[in-house]
VEXKOL-251292 format. One record per residue: residue number from 1; residue in one letter; z, x, y of N, C-alpha, C in turn. Coordinates in steps of 0.05 Angstrom, whole numbers, plus 5000, padded with zeros to 4 digits. Each point is the difference from the previous one (the first is absolute). Last residue first. Example, Ala and Ser with C-alpha at 12.3 -4.5 7.8 and 13.67 -1.06 7.14 Angstrom:
% residues 2
PT|2|s|5142|5257|4955|5001|5016|5024|5014|4985|5022
PT|1|a|4999|5006|4885|5000|4982|5024|5000|5018|5024
This chain:
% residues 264
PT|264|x|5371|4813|5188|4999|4974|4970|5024|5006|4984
PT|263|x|4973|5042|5110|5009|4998|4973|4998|4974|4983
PT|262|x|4931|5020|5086|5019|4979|4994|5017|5012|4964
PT|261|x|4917|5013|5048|5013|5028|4998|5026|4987|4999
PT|260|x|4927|4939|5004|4993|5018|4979|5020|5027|5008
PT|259|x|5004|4924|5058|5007|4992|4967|4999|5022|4972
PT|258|x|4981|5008|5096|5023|5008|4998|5017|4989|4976
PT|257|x|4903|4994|5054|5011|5012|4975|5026|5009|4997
PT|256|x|4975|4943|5065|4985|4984|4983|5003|5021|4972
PT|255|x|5075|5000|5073|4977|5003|5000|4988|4991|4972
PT|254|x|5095|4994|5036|4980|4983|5003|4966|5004|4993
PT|253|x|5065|5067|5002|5014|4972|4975|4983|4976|5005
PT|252|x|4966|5102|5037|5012|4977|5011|5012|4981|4978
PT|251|x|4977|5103|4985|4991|4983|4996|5023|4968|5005
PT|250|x|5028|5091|4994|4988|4997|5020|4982|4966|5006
PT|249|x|5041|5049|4906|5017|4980|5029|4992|5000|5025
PT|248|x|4940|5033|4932|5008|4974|4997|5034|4997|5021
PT|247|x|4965|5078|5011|4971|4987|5010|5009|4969|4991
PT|246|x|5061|5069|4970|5000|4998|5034|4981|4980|5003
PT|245|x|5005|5029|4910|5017|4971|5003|5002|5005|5041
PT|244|x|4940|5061|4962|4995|4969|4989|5020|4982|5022
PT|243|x|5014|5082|5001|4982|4997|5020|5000|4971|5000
PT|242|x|5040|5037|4925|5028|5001|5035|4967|4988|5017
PT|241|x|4969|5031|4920|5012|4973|5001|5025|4991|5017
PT|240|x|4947|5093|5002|4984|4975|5000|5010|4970|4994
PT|239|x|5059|5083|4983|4994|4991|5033|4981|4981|5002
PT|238|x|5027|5014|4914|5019|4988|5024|4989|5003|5021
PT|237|x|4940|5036|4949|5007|4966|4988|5017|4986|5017
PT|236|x|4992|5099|5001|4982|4981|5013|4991|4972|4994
PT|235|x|5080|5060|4963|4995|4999|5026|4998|4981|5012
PT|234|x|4983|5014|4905|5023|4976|5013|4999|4998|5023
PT|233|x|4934|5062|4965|4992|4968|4991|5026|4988|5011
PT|232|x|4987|5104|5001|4995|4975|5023|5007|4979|4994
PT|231|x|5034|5084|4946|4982|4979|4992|5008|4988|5024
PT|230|x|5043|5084|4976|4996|4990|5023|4974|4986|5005
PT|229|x|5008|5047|4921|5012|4998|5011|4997|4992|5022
PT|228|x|4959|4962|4914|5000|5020|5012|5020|5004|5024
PT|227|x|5007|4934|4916|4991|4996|5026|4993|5029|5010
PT|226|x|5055|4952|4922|4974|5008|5000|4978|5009|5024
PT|225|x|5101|4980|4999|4998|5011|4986|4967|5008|4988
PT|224|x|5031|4931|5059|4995|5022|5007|4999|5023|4990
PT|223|x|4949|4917|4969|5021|5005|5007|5006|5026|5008
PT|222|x|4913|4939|5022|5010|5019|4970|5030|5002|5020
PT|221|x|4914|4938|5038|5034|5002|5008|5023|5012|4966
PT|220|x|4896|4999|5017|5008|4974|4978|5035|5005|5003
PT|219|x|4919|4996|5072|5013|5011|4990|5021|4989|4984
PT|218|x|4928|4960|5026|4985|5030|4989|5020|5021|4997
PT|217|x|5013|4909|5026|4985|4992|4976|4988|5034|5000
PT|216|x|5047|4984|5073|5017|4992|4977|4995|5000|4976
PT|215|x|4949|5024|5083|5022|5022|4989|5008|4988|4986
PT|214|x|4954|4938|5038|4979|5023|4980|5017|5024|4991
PT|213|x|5039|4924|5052|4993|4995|4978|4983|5023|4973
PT|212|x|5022|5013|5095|5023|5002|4984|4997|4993|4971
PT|211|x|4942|4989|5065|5001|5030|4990|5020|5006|4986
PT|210|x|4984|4906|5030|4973|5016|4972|5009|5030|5006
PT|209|x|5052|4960|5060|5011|4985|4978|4976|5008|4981
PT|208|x|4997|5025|5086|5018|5018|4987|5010|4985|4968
PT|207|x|4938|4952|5062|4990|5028|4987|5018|5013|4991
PT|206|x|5029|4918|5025|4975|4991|4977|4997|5041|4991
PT|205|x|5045|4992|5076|5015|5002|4982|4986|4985|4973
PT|204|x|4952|5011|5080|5019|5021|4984|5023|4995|4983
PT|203|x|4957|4923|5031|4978|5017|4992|5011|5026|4992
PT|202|x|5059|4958|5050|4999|4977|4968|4979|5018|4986
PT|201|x|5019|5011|5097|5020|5017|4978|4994|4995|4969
PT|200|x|4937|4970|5069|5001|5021|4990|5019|5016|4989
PT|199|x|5000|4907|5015|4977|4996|4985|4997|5034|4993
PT|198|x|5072|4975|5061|5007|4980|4970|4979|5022|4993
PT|197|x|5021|5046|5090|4982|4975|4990|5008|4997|4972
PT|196|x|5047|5067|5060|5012|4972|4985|4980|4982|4990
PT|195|x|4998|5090|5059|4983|4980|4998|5015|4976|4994
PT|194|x|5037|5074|4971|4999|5004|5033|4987|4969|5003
PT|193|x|5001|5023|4912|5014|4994|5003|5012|5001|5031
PT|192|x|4915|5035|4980|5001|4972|4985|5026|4979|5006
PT|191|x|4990|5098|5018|4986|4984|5019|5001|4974|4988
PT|190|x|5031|5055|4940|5020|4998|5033|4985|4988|5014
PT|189|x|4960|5005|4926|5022|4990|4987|5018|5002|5028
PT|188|x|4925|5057|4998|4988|4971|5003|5024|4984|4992
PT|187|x|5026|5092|4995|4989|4991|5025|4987|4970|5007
PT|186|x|5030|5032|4904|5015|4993|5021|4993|5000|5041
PT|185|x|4929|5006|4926|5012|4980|5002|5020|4999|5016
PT|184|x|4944|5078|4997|4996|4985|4997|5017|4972|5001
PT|183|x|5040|5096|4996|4968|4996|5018|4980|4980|5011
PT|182|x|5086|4998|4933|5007|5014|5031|4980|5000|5007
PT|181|x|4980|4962|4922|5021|4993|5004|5010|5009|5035
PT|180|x|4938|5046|4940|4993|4973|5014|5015|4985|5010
PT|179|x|5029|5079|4953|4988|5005|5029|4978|4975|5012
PT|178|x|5048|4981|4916|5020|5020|5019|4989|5005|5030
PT|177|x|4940|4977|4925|5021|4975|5011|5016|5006|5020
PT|176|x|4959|5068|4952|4987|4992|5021|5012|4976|5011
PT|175|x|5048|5039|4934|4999|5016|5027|4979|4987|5016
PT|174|x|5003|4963|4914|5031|4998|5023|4999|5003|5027
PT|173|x|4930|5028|4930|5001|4962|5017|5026|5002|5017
PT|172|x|4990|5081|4945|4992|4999|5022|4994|4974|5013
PT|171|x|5051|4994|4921|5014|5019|5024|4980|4996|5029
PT|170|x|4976|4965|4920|5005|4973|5016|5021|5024|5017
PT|169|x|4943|5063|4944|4983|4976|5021|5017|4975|5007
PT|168|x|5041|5059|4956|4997|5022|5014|4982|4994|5021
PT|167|x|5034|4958|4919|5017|4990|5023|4990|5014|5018
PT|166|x|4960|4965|4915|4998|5019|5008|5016|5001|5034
PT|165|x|5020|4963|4904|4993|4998|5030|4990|4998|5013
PT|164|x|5016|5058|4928|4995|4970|4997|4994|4981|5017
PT|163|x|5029|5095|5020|4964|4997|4981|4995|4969|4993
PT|162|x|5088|5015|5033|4985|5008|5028|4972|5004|4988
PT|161|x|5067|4995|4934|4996|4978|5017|4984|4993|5025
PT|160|x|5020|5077|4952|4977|4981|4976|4995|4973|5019
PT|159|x|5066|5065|5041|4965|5007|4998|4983|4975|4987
PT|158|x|5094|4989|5001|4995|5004|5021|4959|5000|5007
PT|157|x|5041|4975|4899|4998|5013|5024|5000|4990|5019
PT|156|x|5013|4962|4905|4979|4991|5029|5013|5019|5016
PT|155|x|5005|5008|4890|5012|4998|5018|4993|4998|5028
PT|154|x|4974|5015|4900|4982|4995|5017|5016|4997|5020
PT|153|x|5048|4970|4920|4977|5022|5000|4980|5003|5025
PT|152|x|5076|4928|4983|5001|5029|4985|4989|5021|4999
PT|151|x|5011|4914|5071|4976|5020|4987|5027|5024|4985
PT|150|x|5026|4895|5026|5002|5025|5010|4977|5019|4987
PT|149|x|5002|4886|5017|5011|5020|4985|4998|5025|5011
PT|148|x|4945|4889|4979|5024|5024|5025|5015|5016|4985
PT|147|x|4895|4946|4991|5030|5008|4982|5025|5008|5027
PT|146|x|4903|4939|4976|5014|5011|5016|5027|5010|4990
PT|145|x|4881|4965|4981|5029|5004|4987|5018|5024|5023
PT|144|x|4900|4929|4986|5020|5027|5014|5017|4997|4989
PT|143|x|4938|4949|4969|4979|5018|5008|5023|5020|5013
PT|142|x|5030|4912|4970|4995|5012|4974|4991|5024|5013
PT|141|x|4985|4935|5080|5026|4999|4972|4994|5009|4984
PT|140|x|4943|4994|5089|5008|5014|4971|5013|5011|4990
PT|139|x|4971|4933|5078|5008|4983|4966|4992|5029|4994
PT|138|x|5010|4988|5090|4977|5017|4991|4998|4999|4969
PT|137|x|5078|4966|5049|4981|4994|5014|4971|5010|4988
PT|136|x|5077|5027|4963|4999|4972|4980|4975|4989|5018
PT|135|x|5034|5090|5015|4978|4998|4978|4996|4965|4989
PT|134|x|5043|5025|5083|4975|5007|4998|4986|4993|4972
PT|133|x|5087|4994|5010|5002|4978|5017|4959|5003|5003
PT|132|x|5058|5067|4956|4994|4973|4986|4986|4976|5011
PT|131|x|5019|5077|5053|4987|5012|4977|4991|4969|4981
PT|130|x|5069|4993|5059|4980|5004|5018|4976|5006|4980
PT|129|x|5086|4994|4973|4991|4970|4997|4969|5004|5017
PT|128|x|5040|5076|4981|4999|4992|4984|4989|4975|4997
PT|127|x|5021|5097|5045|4985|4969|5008|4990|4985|4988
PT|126|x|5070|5089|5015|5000|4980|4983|4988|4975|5012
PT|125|x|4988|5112|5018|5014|4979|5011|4995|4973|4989
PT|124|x|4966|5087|4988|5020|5010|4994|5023|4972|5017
PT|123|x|4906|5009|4950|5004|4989|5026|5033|5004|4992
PT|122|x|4889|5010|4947|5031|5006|5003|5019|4991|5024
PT|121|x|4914|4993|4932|4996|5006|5033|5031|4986|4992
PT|120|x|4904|5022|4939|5034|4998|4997|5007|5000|5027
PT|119|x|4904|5012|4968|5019|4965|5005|5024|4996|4991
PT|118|x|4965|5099|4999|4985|4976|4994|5011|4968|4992
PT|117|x|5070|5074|5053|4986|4999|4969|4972|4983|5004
PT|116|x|5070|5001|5063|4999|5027|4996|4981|5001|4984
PT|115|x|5001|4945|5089|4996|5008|4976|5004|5024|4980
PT|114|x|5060|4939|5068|4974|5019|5010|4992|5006|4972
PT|113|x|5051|4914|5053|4994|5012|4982|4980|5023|5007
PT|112|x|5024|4928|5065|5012|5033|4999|4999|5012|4970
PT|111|x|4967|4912|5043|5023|4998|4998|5019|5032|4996
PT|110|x|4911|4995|5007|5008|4973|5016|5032|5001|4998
PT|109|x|4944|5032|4926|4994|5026|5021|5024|4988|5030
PT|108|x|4983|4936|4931|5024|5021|4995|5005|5014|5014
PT|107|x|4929|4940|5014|5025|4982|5008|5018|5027|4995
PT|106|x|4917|5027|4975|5008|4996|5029|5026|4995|5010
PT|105|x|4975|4986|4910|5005|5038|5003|5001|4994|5029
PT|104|x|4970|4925|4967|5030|5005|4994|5008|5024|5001
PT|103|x|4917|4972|5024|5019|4994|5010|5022|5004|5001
PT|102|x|4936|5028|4943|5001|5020|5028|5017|4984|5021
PT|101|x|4980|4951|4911|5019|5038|4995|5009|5005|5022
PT|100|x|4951|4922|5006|5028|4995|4995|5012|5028|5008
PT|99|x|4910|5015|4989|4999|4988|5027|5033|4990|4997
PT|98|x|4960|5022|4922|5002|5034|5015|5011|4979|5023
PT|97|x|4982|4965|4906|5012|4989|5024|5011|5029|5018
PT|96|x|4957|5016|4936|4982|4969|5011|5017|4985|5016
PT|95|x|5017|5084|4954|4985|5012|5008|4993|4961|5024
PT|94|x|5100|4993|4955|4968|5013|4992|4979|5004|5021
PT|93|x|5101|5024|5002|4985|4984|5009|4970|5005|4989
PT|92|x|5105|5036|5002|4981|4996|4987|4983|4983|4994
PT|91|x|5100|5050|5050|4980|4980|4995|4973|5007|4986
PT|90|x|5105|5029|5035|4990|4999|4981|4963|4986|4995
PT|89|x|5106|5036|5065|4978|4970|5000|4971|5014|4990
PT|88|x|5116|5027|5022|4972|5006|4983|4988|4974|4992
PT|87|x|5088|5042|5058|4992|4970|4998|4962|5014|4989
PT|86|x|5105|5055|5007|4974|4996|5002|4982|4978|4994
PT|85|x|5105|5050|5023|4987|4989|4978|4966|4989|5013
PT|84|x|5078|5043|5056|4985|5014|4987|4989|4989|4970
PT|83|x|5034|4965|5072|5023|4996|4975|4990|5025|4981
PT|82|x|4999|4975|5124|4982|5000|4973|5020|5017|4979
PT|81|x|5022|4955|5096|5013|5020|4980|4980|4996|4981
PT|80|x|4960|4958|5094|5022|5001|4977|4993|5017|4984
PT|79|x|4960|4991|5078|5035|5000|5014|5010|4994|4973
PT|78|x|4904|5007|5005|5011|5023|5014|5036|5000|4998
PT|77|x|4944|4922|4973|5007|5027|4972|5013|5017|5026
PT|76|x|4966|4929|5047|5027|5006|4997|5005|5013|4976
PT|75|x|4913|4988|5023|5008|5024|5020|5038|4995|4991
PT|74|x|4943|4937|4954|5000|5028|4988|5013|5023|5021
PT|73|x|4990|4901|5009|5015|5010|4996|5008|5029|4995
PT|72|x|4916|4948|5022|5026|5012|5027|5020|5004|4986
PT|71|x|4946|4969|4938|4979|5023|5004|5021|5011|5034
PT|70|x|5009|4925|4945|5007|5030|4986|5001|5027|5020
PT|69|x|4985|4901|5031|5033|5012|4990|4998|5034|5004
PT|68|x|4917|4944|5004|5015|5018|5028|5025|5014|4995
PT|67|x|4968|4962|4919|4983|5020|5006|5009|5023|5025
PT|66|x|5037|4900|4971|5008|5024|4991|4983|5029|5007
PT|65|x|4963|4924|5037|5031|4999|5014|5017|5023|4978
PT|64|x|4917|4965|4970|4996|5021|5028|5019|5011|5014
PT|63|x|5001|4948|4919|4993|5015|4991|4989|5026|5027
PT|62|x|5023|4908|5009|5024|5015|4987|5001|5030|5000
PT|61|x|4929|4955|5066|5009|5002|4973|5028|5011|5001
PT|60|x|4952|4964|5097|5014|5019|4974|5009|4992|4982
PT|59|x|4924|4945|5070|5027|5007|4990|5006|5024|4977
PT|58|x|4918|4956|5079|5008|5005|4969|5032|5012|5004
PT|57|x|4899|4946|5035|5031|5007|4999|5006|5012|4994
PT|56|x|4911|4967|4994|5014|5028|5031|5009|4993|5004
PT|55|x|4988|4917|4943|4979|5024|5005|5009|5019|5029
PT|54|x|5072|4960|4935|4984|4987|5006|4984|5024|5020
PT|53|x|5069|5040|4942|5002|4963|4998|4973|4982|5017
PT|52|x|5005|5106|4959|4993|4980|5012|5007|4969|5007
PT|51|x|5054|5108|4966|4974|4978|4994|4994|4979|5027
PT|50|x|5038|5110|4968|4999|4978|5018|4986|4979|4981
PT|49|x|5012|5077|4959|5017|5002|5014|5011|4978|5021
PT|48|x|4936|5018|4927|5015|4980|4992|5022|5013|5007
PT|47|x|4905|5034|5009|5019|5018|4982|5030|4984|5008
PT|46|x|4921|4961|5034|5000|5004|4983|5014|5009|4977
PT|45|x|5021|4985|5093|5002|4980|4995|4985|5000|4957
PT|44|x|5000|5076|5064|5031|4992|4996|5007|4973|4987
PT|43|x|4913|5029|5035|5005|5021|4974|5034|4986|4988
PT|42|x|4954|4956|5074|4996|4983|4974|5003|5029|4979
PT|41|x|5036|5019|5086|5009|4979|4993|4987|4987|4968
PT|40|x|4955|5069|5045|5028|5007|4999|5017|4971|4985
PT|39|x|4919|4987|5042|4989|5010|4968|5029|5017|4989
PT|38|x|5004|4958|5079|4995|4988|4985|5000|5011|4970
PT|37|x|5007|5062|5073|5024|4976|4995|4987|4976|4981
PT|36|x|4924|5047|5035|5024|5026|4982|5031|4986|4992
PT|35|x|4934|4952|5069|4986|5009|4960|5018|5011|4986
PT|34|x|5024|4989|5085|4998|4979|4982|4999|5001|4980
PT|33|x|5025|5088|5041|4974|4985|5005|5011|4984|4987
PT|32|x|5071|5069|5041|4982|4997|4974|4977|4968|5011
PT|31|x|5071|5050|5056|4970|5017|5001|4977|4990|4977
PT|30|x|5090|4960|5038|5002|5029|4990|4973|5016|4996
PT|29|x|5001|4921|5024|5015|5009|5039|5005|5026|4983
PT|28|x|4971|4927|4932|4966|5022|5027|5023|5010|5022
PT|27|x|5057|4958|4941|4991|5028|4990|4975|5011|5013
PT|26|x|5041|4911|5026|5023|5022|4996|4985|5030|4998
PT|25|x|4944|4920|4994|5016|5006|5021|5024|5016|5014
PT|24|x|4967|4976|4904|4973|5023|5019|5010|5001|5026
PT|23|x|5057|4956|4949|4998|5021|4983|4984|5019|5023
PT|22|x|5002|4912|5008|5023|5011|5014|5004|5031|4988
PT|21|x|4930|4938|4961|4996|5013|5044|5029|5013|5000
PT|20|x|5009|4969|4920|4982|5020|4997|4986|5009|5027
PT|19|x|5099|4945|4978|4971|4995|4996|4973|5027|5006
PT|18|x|5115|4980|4955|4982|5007|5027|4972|4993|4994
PT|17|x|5104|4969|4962|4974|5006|4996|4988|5017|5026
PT|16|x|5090|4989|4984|4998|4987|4980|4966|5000|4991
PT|15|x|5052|5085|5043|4992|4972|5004|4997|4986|4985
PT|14|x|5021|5091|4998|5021|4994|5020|4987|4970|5008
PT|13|x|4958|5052|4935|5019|4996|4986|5025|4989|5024
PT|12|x|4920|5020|5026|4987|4984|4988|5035|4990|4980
PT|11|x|4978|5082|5040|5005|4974|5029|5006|4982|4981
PT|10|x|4993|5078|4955|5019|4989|5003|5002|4977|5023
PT|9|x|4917|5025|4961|5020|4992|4970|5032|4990|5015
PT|8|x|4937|5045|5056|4990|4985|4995|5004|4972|4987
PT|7|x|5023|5089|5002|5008|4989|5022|4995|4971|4998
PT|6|x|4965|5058|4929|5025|4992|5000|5025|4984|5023
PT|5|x|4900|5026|5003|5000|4973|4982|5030|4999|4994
PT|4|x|4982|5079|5040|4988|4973|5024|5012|4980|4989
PT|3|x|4996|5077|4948|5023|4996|5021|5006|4984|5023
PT|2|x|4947|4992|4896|4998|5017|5027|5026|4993|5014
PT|1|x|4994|4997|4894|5000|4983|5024|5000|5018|5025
């Protein structure tokens, strides 16, 4: 899932419905095309994240509303004690159903599995109903198998972990985040907030909400025991989500988006 389509996932989880101009009316002020939100919307509406109650409506799945779960939760691995036991996700998919397979290796990749083996993919953090919650969406029951437990043999490094990973590319995402962050946004995030207009705090904070999103789903938040030394990822998460929550309390109680930065 793109990082658009997860914003996208969460307006949508702060209403009972929305309609599809309001989509384009929101997101042409971000830069994307009709065309491109739509066809955004009917990807989400295929892969039985959203549905349709009546024509250019639509509402969140169960199955969408866990997804946003998983997938913002992961930055809070940072703040917990790992057991050093291991969550192993197994699978075997015939050649004919390649198109399920590559989903379900997404959804994993998605959630922070890294691969060690040929369709073995590991995750030093327990996602179990999340894992299940996929294979019953993508019906293949019998095709994976999940264990938990510790490695007798083979033991996950620092290094091995940083090859699995590969942490050395969501390192350098950090850093550029880092220096977009001071060069770029926080300057437009003061004038915004100087200003007070509803429509351009809301738009930034739409934008800090897909960058955030795309660090979440690429970093699979390893414990600190697996981590290189003086790993960015908690930092710049906090500081990018201090910004966040500035831009949502800025935002008038009255304003037309103040539904969508509204706690649930």
């Amino acid at each position: 899932m793109l990082s658009v389509e997860k914003t996208m996932l969460f307006l949508l989880s702060k209403v009972e419905q929305m309609g599809a101009q309001q989509f384009v009316e929101i997101y042409e002020q971000r830069g994307y095309t009709p065309t491109y939100i739509r066809n955004a919307l009917s990807r989400l509406k295929k892969e039985g994240y959203i549905v349709s109650p009546s024509r250019s409506w639509y509402q969140v799945t169960a199955a969408g509303r866990a997804t946003i779960q998983a997938i913002n939760s992961k930055p809070a691995r940072y703040q917990e004690q790992w057991d050093h036991t291991w969550n192993v996700v197994m699978l075997e998919v015939p050649e004919q159903e390649r198109k399920k397979r590559d989903q379900f290796r997404t959804a994993l990749l998605q959630l922070g599995y890294g691969l060690l083996y040929n369709s073995v993919y590991i995750s030093p953090w327990n996602y179990y109903q999340e894992v299940t919650g996929h294979i019953h969406k993508l019906e293949l029951a019998g095709k994976v198998s999940i264990l938990q437990g510790q490695f007798q043999e083979g033991t996950i490094t620092p290094l091995r972990a940083q090859e699995i990973w590969q942490l050395d590319k969501i390192e350098a995402l950090y850093q550029q985040k880092s220096a977009w962050l001071q060069q770029e946004f926080v300057p437009l995030m003061d004038e915004a907030l100087h200003d007070g207009q509803p429509l351009q705090l809301f738009l930034l904070y739409l934008q800090m909400g897909e960058e955030l999103s795309g660090l979440f789903m690429a970093d699979p938040s390893l414990p600190d025991e697996l981590l290189p030394h003086s790993w960015p990822g908690k930092r710049i998460i906090g500081e990018m989500s201090e910004l966040a929550a500035r831009l949502a309390a800025a935002l008038p109680q009255d304003s037309l988006y103040a539904q969508f930065v509204r706690a649930t």
